[in-house]
C-alpha angles and dihedrals in degrees: 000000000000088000083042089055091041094059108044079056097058083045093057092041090051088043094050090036087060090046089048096053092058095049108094088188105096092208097047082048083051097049092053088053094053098040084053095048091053092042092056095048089057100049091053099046086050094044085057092055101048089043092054086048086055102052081048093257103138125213090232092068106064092070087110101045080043083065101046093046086059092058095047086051081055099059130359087022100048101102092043094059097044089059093049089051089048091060105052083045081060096041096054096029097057098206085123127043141182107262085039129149106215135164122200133222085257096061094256115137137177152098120325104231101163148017112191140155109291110007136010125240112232110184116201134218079257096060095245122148117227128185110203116182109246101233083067090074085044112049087019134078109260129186112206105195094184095035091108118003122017093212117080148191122247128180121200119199119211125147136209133214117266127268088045130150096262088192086043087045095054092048081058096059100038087056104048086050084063096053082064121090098198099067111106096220156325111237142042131028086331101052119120118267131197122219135195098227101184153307113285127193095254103022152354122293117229134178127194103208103206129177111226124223117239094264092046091053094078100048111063106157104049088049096054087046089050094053098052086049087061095039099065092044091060101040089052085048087059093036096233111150132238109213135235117219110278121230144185114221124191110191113215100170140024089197118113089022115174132214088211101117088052091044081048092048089048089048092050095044092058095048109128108246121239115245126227100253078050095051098044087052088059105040079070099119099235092189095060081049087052097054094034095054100120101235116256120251103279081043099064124115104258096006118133098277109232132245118294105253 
């Protein structure tokens, strides 16, 4: 009976699994998993207690054993039962939902793959399980980035020496900005924007403020490393200089002097050069190559997740 229980479960989740992969609504994806999860609970908590009438053990029974259970949740099994209950708060909550981008009050941040009894399953950019206990998204702090609206704001620092062009400044951003294939565009409310940010010891802060497509959100750290790829390769088109730290230096003594900057020039200077087929090779923006890597199979929106390791 309990086998029997068991199967006509797997049967529902598949079926629902199947129903889930042709609905394009996220919420309507969410609320067939959740509707699966608590389906399969039941069956198997049913499937026990039939099992246990059959074999002639009474329910009836198990009101001691009741008892002592609800010490031991009192105590050693506290914490268990805390995280099962967590997850059925997330599954019918829906504030967090399978396909989401979080980031934990630990720093932590990735896909939501799972949400299971005791834990849920976060895979990283890096493609790194982690199994996080479910009471932690309900008691902790945690930053959906995908919860609303798929599209985000990012802003990327840079600063330029003082005395620049801040208009020309601001072409060079804009440009850049539309190097790059993950803004989502370039008019309207939505169009990137360049601020001055504030005044640094050395140069002028600058932040262009750009709004990410769907498939760019959940990759923060390629794209910022995509648009400061871009960044410097517009600000060195317009020649406009990104500055090293200034410093006073009062020289008290000429003893224990190096030769070290001139050994550092000769080695410069004999530095092979790097040739055009080299160059055009590099200038490749590793970062757009990163976000745009279609995911594997067990990453796919909607795919079987595979077991926890």
């Amino acid at each position: 009976m309990f086998v029997a229980a068991w199967t006509v479960s797997r049967w529902i989740q598949r079926g629902l699994d199947r129903v889930e992969q042709r609905s394009s609504d996220v919420n309507r994806r969410a609320a067939f998993y959740a509707v699966g999860r608590v389906i399969h609970y039941t069956l198997l908590i049913i499937g026990a207690m039939l099992a246990l009438e059959m074999i002639g053990i009474h329910a009836s029974r198990f009101a001691v054993l009741a008892g002592a259970i609800g010490v031991g949740l009192g105590f050693g099994l506290q914490a268990i039962f805390n995280n099962f209950v967590s997850g059925l708060i997330l599954l019918f909550d829906r504030s967090l939902k399978v396909g989401d981008f979080v980031e934990l009050e630990s720093g932590v941040h990735g896909e939501v793959r799972d949400i299971k009894i005791r834990a849920t399953r976060i895979v990283t950019n890096d493609n790194l399980d982690i199994l996080v206990p479910n009471s932690e998204f309900v008691s902790g702090r945690v930053v959906n980035w995908t919860h609303r609206d798929v599209s985000r704001r990012m802003r990327i620092p840079f600063g330029v020496a003082y005395g620049s062009d801040k208009e020309r400044v601001k072409q060079a951003a804009l440009e850049a900005a539309g190097e790059v294939p993950f803004t989502l565009s370039m008019e309207g409310q939505r169009a990137p924007q360049v601020w001055l940010a504030g005044f640094g010891d050395s140069s002028l802060d600058f932040e262009l403020v750009v709004w990410l497509t769907a498939e760019a959100t959940k990759r923060p750290s390629a794209v910022r490393a995509a648009y400061n790829w871009a960044l410097e390769t517009a600000l060195a088109k317009h020649e406009l200089v990104i500055p090293f730290p200034q410093r006073d230096l009062h020289v008290r003594s000429w003893l224990g002097k190096s030769d070290a900057p001139a050994a550092t020039a000769a080695a410069t200077d004999s530095a092979p050069l790097l040739s055009s087929e080299q160059r055009a090779e590099l200038a490749r923006n590793d970062a757009i190559d990163e976000v745009k890597a279609p995911p594997s199979a067990d990453e796919a929106p909607g795919a079987e997740s595979a077991p926890d390791r």
